[in-house]
Each structure stands twice: as C-alpha cells, then as structure tokens.
C-alpha positions in Angstrom: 0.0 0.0 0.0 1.1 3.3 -0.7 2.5 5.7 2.4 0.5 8.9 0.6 -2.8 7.0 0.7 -2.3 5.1 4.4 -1.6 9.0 6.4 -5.2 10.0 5.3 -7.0 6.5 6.0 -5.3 6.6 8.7 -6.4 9.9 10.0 -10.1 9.4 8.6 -10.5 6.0 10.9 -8.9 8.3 13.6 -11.6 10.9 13.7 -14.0 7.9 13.0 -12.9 6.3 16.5 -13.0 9.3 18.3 -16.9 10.8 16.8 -18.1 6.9 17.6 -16.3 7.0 21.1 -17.7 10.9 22.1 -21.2 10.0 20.7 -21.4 6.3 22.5 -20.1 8.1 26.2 -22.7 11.3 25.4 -25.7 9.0 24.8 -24.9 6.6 28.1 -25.3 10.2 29.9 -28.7 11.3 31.5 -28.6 15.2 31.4 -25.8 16.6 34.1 -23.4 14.0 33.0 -24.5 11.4 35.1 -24.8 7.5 33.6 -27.6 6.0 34.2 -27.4 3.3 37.2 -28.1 -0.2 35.5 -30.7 -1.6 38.2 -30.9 -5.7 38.1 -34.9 -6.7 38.3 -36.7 -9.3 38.9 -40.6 -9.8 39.0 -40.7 -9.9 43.1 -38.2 -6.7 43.3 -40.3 -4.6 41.1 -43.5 -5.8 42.8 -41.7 -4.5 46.4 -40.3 -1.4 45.3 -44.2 -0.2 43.5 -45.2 -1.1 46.7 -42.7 0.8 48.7 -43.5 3.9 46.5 -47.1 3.6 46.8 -46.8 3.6 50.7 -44.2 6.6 50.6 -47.1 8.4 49.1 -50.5 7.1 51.4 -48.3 6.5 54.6 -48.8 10.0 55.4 -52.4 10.7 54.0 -54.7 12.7 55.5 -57.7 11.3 55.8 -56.0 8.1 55.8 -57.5 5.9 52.7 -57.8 2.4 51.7 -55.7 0.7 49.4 -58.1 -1.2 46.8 -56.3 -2.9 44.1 -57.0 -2.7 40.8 -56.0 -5.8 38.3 -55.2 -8.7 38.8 -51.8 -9.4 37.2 -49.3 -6.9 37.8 -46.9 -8.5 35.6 -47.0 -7.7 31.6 -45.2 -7.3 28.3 -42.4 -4.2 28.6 -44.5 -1.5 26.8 -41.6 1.0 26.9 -39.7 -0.5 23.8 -37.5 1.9 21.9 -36.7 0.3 18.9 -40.6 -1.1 18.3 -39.2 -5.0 18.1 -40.5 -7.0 19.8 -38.7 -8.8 22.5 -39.1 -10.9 25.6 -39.4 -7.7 28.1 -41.5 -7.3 30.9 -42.7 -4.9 33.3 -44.7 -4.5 36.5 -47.8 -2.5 37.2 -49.3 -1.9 40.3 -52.6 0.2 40.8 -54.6 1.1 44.3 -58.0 2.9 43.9 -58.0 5.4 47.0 -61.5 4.1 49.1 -63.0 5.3 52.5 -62.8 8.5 52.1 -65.1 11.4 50.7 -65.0 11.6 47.0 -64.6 15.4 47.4 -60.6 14.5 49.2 -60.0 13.1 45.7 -57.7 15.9 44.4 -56.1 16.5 48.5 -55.4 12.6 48.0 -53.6 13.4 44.8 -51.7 16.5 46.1 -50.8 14.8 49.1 -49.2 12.1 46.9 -46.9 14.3 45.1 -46.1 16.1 48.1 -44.6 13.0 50.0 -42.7 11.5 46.5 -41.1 15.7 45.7 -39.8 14.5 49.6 -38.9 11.8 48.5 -36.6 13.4 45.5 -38.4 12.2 42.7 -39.0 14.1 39.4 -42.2 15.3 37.3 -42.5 13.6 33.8 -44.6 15.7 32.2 -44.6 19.0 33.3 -46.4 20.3 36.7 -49.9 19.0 37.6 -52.8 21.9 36.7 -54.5 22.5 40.5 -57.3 24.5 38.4 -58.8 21.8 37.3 -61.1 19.7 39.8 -59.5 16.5 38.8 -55.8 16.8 38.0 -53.2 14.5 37.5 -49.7 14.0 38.1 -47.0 11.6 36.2 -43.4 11.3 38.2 -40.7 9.3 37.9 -38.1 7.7 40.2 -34.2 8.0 40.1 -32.1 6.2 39.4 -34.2 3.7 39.4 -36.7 4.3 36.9 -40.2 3.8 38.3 -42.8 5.7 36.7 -45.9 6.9 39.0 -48.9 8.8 38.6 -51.6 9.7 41.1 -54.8 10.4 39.0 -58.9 11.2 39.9 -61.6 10.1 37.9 -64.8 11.9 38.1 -67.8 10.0 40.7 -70.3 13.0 40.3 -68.9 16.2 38.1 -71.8 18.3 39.2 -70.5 18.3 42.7 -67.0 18.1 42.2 -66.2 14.5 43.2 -63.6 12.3 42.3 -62.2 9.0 43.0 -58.7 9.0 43.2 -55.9 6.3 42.2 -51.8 5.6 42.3 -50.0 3.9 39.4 -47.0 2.6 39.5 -44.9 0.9 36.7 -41.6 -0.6 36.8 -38.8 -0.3 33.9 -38.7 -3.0 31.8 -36.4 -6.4 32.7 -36.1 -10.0 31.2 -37.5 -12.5 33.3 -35.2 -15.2 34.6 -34.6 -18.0 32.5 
C-alpha cells in the first residue's frame, strides 16, 4: 500500500474512533453527566419497590384511605420498547384505587401524593400538575431507578366536584429469569 494513501486513511478511521467513542459516552449520559445506574430486576423486586412507593405516598395521608387494588396481574409485556421490536421484556404494574374516604378528598389525595414522592426526591414527567382543574393529575418518575408513578382522579359525580382518586405505579422494563 502506498505511504501517501495510508496517512489520510489513517487519519479518517482516527476521527471515525474518536466521533463513535464521544457520541457512545454522550448517549450513556442522563442530562448533568450522570450515567444511568443499570438496576438488576426481577418480578418480586419490582412488585416490592411499586409497593414501597405507593406507601411513601399514602403512609402519610390525611384522611388516611384504603388501598383497593385494581387488576389482577401486575406483571406484563415491557410497553416501553424503543426500537418497536419485539422482544421478551417485561414490566410491573401496580394500581390502588383510593376508598374510604369522601370523593370530594379526591384531588387533596392526589396533592398529598406528590407532596410526599417531591420529599422523596423524585422528578415530574410531564410537566407540573394543573390544581385549576377539579381532577388533576400527576405523572413522576423515580431516580435512578426508573419507576414511573402517577396519582390520577376520575370523576364519581362532576356536578358536585367528586372524584375517585388512584396511584399507578410501573416498573422499567427487565427480562424475566430464564
């Protein structure tokens, strides 16, 4: 091979390296420079932690409510897939319905929920909940860990202003064993 035509391959699968390398680090960053903490699952650890966060948010509740679940199998197919394949991914999904208290707590319930997980340190997901509305909503995440939560009312009787409030928790997406 000629010396004249090696320098510049050379230097061209230099650069290559280095763009690949830069762009490979930057993308294994969250924002802040942080990489992400790689969290090992398993169907029983994601069941405990949506539990744990649930609690962090109703342990405190005033008036205390009921925990009613909702579903029956907490357990599904990973719904968070980024490169729309399909693969052998799942996810867990835990939901309580808020009872035994007056429909009208509904959106205190939901405020008090986001109160105790901002103590908590986690982050909104979409923007601050609107309080003008009589049934807001509010979608948060966990660090580093990745849970995704939302504390949400549904209407019981709209001419009165009652609502029927609910937490949602979802884990991020693992294989299962095997």
């Amino acid at each position: 091979m000629n010396l004249r035509k090696a320098i510049p391959a050379a230097a061209l699968l230099a650069v290559v390296i280095v763009v690949t390398a830069c762009g490979a680090q930057k993308n294994g960053q969250e924002s802040g420079g942080r990489t992400p903490k790689q969290v090992r699952m398993n169907e029983q650890r994601a069941i405990d932690r949506a539990e744990e966060i649930i609690h962090q948010a109703v342990d405190g509740m005033s008036p205390k409510p009921t925990l009613e679940p909702m579903g029956y199998m907490p357990v599904g197919a990973c719904i968070a897939r980024d490169d729309h394949r399909p693969d052998d991914r799942v996810q867990v999904t835990v939901i309580y319905k808020l009872t035994g208290v007056p429909g009208s707590e509904a959106q205190n319930l939901v405020r008090q929920a986001r109160d105790a997980w901002l103590k908590q340190g986690y982050t909104y997901n979409s923007g601050e909940d609107d309080w003008s509305t009589p049934f807001p909503a509010v979608y948060m995440r966990t660090e580093p860990d990745d849970f995704w939560m939302n504390a949400v009312t549904g209407v019981v009787d709209r001419a009165r202003s009652e609502g029927l409030a609910s937490l949602k928790v979802t884990s991020p997406c693992f294989l299962p064993p095997g």
